[in-house]
OpenMM code with the backbone's topology and positions (N, CA, C; nanometers):
from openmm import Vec3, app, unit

residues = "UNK UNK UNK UNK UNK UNK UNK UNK UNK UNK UNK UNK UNK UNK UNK UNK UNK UNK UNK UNK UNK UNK UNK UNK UNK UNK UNK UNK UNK UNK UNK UNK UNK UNK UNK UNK UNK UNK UNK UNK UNK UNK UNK UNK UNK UNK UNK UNK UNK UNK UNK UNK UNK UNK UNK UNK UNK UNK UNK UNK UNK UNK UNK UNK UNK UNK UNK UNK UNK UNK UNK UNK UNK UNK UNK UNK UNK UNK UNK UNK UNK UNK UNK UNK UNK UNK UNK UNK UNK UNK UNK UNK UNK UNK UNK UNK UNK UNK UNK UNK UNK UNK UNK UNK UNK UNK UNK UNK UNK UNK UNK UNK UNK UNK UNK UNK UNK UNK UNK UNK UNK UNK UNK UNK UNK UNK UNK UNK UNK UNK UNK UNK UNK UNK UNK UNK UNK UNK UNK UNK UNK UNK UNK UNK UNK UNK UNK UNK UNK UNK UNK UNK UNK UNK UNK UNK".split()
positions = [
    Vec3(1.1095, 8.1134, 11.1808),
    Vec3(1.0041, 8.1315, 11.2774),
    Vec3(1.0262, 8.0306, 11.3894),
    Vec3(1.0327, 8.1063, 11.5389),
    Vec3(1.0240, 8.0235, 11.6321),
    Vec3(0.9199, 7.9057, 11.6337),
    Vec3(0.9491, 7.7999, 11.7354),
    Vec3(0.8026, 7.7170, 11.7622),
    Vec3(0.6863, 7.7755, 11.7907),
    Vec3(0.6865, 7.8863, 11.9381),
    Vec3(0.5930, 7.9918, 11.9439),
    Vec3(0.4840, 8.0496, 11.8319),
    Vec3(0.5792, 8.0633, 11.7591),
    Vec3(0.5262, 8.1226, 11.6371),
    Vec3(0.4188, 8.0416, 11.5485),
    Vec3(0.4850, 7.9136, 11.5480),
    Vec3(0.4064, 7.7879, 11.4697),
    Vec3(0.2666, 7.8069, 11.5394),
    Vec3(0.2736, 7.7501, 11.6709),
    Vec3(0.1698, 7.8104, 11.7257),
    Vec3(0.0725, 7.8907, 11.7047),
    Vec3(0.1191, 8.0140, 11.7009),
    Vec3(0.0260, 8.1314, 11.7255),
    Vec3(-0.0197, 8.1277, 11.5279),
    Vec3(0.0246, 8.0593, 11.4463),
    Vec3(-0.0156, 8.0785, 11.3192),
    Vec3(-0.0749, 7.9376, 11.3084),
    Vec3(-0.1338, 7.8675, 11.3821),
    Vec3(-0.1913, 7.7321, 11.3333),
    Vec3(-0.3102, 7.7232, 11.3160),
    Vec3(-0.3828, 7.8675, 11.3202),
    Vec3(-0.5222, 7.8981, 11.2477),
    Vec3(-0.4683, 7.9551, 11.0807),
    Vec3(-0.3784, 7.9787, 11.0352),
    Vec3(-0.3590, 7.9597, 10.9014),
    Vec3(-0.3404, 7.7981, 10.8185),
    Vec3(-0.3403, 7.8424, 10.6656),
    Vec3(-0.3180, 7.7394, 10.5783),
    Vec3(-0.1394, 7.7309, 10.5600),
    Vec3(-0.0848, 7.6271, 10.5349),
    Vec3(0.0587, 7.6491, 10.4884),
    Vec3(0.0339, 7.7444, 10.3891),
    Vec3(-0.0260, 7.7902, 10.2562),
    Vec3(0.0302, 7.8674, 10.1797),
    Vec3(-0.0204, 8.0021, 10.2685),
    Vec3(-0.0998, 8.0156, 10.3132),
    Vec3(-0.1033, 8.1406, 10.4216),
    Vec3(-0.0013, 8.1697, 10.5018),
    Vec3(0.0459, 8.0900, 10.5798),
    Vec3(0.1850, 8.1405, 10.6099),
    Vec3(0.2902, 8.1484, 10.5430),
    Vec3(0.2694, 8.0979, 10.4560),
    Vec3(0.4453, 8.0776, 10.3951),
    Vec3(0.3961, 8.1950, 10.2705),
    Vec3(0.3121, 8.2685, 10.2214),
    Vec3(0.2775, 8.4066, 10.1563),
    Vec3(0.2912, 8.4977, 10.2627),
    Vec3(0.2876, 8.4777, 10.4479),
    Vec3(0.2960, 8.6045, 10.4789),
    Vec3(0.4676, 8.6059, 10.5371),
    Vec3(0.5057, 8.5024, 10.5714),
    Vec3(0.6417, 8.4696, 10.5585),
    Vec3(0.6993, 8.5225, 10.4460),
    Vec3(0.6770, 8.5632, 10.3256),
    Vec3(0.7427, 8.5858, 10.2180),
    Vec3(0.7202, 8.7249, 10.1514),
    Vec3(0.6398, 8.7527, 10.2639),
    Vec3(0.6119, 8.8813, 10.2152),
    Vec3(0.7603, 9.0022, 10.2763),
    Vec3(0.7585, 8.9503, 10.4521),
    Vec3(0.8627, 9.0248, 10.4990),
    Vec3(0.9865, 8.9573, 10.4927),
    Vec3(1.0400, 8.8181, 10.3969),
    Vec3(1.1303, 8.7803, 10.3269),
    Vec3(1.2102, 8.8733, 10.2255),
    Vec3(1.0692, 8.9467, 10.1238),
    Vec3(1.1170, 9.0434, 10.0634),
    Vec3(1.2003, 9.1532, 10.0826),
    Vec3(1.1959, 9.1891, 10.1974),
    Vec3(1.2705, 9.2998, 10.2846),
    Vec3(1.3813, 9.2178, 10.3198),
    Vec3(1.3529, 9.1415, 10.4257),
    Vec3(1.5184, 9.0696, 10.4712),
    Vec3(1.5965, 9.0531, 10.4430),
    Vec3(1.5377, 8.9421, 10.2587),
    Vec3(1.6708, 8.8832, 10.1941),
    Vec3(1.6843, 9.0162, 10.0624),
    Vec3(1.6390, 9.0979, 10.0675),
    Vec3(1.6584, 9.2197, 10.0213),
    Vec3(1.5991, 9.1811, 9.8430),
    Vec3(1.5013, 9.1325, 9.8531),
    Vec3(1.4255, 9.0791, 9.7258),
    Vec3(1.3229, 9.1150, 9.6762),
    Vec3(1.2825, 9.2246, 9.6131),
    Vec3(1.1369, 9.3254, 9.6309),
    Vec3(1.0583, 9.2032, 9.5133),
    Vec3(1.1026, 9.1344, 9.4313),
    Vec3(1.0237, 9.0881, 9.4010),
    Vec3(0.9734, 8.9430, 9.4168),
    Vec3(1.0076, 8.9055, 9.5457),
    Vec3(0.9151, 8.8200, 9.5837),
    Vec3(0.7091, 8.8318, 9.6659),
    Vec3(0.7610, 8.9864, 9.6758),
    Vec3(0.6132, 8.9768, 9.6748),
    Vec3(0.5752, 8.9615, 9.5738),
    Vec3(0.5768, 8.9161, 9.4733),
    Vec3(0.4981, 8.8412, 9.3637),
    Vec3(0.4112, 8.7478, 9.4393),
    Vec3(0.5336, 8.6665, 9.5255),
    Vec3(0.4532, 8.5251, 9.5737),
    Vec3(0.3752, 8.5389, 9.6702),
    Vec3(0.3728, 8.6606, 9.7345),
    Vec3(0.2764, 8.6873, 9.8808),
    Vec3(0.2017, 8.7655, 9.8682),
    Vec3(0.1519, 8.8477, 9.7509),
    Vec3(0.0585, 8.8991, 9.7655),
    Vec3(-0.0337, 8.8972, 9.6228),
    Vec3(-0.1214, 8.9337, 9.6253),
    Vec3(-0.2597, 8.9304, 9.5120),
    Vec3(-0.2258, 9.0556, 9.3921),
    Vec3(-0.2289, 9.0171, 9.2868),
    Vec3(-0.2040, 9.1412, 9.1743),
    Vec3(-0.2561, 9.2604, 9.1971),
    Vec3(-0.3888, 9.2594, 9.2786),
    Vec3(-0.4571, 9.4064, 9.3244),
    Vec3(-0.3812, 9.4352, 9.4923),
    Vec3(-0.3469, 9.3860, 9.5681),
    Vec3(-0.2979, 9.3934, 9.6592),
    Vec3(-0.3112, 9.5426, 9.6781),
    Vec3(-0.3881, 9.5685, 9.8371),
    Vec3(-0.3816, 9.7366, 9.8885),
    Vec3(-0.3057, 9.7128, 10.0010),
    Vec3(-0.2244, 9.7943, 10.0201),
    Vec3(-0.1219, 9.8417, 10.1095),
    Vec3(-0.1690, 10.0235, 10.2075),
    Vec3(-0.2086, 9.9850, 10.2891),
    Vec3(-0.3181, 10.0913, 10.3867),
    Vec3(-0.1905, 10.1583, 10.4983),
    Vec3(-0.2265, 10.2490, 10.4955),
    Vec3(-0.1899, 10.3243, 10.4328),
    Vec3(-0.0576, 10.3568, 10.3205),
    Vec3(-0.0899, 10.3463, 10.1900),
    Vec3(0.0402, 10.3732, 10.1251),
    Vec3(0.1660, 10.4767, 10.1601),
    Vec3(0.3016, 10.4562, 10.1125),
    Vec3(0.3860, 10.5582, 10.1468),
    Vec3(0.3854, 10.7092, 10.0211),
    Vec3(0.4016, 10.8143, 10.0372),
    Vec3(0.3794, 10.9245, 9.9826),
    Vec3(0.4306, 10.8833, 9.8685),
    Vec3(0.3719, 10.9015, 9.7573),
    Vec3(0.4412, 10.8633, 9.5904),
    Vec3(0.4391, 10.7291, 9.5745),
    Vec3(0.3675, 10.5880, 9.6667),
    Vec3(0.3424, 10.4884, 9.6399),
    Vec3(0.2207, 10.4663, 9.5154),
    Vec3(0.3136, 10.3676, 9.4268),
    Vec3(0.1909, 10.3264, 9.3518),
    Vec3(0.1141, 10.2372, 9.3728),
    Vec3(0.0323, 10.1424, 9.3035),
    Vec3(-0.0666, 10.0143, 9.3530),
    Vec3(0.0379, 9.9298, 9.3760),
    Vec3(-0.0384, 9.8362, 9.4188),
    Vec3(-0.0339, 9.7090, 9.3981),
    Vec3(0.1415, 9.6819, 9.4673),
    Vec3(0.1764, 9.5485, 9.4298),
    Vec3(0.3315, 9.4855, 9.4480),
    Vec3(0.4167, 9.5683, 9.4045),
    Vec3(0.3581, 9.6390, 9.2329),
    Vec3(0.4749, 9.6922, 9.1506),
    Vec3(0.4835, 9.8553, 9.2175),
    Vec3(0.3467, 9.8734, 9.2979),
    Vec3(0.4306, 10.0482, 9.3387),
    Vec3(0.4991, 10.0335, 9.4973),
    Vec3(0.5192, 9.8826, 9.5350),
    Vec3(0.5851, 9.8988, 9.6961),
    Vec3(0.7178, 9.8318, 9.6333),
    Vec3(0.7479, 9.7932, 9.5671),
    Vec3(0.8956, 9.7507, 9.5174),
    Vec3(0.9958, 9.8727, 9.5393),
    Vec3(0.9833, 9.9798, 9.4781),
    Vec3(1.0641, 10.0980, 9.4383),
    Vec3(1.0911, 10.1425, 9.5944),
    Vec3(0.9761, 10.1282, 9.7006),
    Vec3(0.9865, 10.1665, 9.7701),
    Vec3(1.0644, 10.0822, 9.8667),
    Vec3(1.0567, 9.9311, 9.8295),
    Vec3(1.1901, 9.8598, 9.9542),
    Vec3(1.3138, 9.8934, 9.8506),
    Vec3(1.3206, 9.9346, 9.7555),
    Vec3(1.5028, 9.9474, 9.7555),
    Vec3(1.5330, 10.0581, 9.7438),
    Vec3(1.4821, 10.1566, 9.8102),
    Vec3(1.4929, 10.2929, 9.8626),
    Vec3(1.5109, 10.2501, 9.9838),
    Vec3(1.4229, 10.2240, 10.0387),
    Vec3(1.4574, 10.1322, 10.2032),
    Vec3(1.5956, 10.0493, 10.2046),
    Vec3(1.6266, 10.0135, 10.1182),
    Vec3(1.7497, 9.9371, 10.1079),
    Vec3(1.8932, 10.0187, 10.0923),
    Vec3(1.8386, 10.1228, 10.0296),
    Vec3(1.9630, 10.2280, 9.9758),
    Vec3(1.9964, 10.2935, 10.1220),
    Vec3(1.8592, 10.3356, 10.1855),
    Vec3(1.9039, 10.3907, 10.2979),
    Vec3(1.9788, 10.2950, 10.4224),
    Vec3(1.9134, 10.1621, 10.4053),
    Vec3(1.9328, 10.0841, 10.5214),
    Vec3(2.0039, 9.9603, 10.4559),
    Vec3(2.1533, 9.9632, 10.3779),
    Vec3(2.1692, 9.8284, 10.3173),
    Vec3(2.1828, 9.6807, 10.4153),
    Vec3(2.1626, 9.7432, 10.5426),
    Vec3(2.2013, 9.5915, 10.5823),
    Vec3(2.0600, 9.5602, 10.7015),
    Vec3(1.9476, 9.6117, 10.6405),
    Vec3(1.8178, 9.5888, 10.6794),
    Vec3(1.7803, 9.4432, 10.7063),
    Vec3(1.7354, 9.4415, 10.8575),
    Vec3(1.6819, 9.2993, 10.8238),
    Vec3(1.5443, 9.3162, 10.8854),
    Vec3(1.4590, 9.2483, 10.8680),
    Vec3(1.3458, 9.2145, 10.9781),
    Vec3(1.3162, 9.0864, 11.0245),
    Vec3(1.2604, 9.0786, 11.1349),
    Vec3(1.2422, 8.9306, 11.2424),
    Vec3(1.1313, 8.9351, 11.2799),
    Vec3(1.0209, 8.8714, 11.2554),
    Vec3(0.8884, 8.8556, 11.2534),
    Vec3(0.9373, 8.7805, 11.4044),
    Vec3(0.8448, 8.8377, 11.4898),
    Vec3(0.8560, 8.8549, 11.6552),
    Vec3(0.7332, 8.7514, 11.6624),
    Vec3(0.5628, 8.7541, 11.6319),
    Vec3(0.4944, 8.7112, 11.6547),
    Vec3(0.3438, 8.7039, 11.5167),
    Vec3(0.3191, 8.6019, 11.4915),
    Vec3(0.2053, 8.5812, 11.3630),
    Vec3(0.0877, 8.5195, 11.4670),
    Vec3(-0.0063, 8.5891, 11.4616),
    Vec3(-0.1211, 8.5775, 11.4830),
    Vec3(-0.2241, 8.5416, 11.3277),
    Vec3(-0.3187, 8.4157, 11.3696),
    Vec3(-0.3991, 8.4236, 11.2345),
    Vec3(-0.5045, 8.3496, 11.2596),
    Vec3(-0.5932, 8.3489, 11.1415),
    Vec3(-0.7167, 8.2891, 11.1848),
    Vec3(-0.8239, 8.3086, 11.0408),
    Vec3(-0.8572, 8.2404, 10.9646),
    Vec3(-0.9676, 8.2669, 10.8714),
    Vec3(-0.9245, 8.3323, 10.7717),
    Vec3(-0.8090, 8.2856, 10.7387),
    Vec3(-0.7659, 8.4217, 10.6333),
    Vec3(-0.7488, 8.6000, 10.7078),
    Vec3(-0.7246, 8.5947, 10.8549),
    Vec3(-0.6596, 8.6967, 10.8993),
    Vec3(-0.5866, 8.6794, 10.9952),
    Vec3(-0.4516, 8.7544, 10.9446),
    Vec3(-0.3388, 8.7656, 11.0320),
    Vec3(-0.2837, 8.8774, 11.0389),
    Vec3(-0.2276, 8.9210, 11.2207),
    Vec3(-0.1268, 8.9951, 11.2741),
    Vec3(-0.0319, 8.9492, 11.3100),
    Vec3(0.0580, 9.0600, 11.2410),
    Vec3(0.2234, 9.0674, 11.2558),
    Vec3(0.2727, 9.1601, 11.3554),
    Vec3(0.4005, 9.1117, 11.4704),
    Vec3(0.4603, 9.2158, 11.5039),
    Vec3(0.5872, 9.1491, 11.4827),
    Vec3(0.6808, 9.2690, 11.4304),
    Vec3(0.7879, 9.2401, 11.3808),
    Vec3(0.9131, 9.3456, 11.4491),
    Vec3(0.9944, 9.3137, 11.3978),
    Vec3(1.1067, 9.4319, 11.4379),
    Vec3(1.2048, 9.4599, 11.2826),
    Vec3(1.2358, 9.5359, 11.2569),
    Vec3(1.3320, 9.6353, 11.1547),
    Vec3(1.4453, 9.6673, 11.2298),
    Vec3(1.5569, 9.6342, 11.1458),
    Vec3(1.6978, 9.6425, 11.2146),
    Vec3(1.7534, 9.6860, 11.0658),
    Vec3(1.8786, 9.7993, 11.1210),
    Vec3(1.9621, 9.8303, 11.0179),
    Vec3(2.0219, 9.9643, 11.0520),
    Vec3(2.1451, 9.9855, 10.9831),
    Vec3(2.2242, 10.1231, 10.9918),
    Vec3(2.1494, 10.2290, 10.9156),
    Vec3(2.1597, 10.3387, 10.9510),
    Vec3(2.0986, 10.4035, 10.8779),
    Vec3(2.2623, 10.4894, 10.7318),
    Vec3(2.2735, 10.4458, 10.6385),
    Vec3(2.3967, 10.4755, 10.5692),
    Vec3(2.3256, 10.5614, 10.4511),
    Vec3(2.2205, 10.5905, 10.4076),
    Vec3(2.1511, 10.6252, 10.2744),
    Vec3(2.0769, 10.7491, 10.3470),
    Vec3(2.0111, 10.8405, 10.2343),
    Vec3(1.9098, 10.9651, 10.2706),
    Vec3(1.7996, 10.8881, 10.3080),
    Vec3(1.7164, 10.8941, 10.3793),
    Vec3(1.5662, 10.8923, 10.4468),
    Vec3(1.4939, 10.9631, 10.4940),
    Vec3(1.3852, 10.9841, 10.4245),
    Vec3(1.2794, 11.0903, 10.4451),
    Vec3(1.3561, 11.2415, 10.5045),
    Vec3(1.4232, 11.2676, 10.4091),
    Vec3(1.5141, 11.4003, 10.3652),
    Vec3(1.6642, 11.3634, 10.4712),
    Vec3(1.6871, 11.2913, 10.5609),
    Vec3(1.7318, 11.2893, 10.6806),
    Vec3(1.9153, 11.2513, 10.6048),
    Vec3(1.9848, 11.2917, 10.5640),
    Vec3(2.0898, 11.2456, 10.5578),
    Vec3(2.1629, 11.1320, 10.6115),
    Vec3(2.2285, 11.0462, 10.5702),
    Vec3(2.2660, 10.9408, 10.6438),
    Vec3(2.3901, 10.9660, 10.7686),
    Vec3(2.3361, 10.9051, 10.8910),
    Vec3(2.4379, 10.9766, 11.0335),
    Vec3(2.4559, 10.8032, 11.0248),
    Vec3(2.4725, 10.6617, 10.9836),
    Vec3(2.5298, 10.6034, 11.0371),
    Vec3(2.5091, 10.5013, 11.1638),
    Vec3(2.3801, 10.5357, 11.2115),
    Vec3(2.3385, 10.5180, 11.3301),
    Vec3(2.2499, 10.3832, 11.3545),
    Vec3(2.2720, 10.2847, 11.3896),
    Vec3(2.1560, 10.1525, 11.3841),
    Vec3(1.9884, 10.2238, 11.4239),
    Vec3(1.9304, 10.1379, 11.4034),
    Vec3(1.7872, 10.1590, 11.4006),
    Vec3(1.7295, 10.0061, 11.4641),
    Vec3(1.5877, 10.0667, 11.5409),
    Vec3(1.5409, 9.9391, 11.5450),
    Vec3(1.3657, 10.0060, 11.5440),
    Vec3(1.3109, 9.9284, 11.4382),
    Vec3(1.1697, 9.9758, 11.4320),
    Vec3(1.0883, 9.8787, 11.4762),
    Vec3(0.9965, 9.9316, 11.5334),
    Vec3(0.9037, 9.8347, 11.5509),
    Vec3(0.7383, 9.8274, 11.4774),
    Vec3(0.7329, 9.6966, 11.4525),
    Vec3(0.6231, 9.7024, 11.3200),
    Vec3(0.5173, 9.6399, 11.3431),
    Vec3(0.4006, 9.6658, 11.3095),
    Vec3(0.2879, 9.5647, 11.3597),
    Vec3(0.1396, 9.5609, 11.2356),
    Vec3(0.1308, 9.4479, 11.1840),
    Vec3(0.0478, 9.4581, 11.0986),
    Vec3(-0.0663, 9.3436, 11.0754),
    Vec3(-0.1575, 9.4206, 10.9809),
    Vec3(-0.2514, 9.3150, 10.9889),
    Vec3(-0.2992, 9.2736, 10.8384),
    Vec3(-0.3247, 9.1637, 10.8042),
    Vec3(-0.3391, 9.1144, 10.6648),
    Vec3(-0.4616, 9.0373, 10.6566),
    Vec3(-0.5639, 9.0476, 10.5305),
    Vec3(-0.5952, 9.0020, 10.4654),
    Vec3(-0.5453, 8.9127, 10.3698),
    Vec3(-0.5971, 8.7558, 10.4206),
    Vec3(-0.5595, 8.6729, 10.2524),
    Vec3(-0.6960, 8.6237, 10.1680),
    Vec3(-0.6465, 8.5915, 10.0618),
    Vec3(-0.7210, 8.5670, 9.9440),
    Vec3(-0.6296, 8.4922, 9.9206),
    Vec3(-0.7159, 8.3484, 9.8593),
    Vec3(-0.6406, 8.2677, 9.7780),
    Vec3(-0.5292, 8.1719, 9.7976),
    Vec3(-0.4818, 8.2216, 9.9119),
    Vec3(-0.3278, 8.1952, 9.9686),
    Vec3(-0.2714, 8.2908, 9.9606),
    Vec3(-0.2910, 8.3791, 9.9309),
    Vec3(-0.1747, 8.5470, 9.9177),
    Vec3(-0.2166, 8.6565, 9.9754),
    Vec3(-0.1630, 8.7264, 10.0580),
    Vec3(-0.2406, 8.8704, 10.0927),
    Vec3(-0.3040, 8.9560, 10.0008),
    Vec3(-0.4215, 8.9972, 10.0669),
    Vec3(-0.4894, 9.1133, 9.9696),
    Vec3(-0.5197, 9.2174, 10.0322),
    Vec3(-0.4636, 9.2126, 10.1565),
    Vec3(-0.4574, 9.3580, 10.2145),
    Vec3(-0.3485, 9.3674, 10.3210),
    Vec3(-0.3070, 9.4539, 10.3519),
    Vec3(-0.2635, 9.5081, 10.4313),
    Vec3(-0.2432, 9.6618, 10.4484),
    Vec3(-0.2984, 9.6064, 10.6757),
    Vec3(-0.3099, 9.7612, 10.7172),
    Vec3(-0.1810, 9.7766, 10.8587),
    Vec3(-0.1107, 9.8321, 10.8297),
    Vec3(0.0179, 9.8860, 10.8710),
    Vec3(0.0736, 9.9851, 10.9599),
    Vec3(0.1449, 9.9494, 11.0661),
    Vec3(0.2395, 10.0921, 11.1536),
    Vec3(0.3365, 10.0774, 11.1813),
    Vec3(0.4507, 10.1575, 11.1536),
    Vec3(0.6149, 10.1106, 11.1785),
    Vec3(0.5986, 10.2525, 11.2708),
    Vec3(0.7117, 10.2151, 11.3725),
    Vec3(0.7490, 10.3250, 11.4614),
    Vec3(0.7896, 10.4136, 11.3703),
    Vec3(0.8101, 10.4987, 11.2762),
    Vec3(0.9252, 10.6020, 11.1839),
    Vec3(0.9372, 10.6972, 11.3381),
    Vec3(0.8402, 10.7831, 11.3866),
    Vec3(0.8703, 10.8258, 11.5175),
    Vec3(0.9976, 10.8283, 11.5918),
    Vec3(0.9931, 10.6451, 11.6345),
    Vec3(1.0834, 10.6410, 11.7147),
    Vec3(1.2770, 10.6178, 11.6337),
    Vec3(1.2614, 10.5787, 11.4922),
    Vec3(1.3411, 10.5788, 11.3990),
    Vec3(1.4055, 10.7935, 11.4016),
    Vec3(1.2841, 10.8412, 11.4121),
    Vec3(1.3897, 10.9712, 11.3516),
    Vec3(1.4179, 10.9868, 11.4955),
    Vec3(1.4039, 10.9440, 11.6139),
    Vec3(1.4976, 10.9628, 11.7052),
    Vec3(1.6201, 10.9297, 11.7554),
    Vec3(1.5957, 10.7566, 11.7106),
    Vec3(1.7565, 10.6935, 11.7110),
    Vec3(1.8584, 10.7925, 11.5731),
    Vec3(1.8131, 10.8422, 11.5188),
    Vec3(1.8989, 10.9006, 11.4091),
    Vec3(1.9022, 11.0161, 11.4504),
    Vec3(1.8503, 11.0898, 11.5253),
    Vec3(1.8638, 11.2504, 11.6157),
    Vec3(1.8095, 11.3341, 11.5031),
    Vec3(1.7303, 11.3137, 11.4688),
    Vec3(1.6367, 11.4058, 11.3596),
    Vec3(1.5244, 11.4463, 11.4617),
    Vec3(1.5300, 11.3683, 11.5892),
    Vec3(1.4049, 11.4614, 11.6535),
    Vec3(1.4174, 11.4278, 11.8272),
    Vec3(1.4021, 11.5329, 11.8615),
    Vec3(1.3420, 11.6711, 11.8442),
    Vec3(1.4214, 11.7736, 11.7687),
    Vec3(1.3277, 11.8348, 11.6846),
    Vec3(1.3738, 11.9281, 11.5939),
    Vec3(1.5016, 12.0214, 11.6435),
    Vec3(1.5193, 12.0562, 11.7614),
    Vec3(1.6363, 12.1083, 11.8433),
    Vec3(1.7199, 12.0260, 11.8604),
    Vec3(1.7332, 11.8934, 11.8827),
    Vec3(1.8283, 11.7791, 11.8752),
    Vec3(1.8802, 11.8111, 11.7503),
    Vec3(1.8306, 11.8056, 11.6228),
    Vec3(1.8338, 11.7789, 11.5037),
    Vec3(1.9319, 11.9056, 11.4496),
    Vec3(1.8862, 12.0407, 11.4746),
    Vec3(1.9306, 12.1432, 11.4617),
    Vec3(2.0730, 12.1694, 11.4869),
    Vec3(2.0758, 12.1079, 11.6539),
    Vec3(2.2391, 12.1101, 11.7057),
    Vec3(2.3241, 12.0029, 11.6739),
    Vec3(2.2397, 11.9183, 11.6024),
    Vec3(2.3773, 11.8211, 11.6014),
    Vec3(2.4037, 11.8664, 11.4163),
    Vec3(2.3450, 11.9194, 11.3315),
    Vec3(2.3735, 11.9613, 11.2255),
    Vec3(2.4457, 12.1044, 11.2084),
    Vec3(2.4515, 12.1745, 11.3441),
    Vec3(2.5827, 12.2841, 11.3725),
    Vec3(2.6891, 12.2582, 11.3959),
    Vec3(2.6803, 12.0967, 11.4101),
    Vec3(2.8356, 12.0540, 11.4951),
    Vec3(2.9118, 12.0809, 11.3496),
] * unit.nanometer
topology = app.Topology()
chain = topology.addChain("A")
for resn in residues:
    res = topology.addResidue(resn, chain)
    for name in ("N", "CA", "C"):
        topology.addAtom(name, app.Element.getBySymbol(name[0]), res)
């Protein structure tokens, strides 16, 4: 985290940041189970992904699916906003796309998502989070859309 950053998170506690630091650690250093350390055993994840289960143990399955598709995924927390036990994230998602994603076959193609979220802590650990990643602008860098993009480049 930049200095900036220190900044903009100096209405948190150290274990408040360093649980929401570790939350998108999990993704980076490609470690699904360190959200152990960043988030709360009930932990809600708003909106869940389709076939997500609760808690830490049903978003695990889902970063190394993210991983299969994207093995050299990273993310860079851009800016932490916080205050009272609430903080916003905007982040960025980087990676090739080499694995199937959301039916999309792998074309190979870098990605850059952009992410922005907002958390609830408890305790020192998140107990909520509410969430938006571009996927949008993702099935476009991969030419899955517009559906006519998608069409012709799967005739080639």
């Amino acid at each position: 985290m930049n200095q900036s950053q220190s900044s903009l998170a100096a209405g948190l506690t150290t274990s408040e940041q360093h649980a929401v630091e570790t939350f998108y650690r999990a993704f980076a250093h490609h470690d699904p189970d360190l959200l152990d350390q960043a988030v709360t055993p009930d932990w809600l994840d708003i909106p869940p992904a389709p076939g997500q289960g609760p808690g830490p143990e049903g978003l695990k399955p889902m970063i190394r699916a993210f991983l299969q598709a994207f093995p050299d995924l990273d993310v860079t927390i851009e800016d932490i906003f916080g205050h009272d036990g609430r903080v916003g994230v905007r982040a960025l998602i980087t990676g090739t796309h080499r694995g199937k994603w959301f039916g999309i076959a792998p074309t190979g193609r870098p990605v850059r998502l952009a992410l922005h979220e907002f958390h609830h802590l408890r305790n020192g650990k998140i107990s909520h989070t509410w969430h938006l990643e571009d996927w949008f602008g993702m099935l476009q860098q991969v030419g899955a859309w517009p559906p006519a993009l998608a069409a012709a480049e799967a005739g080639r």
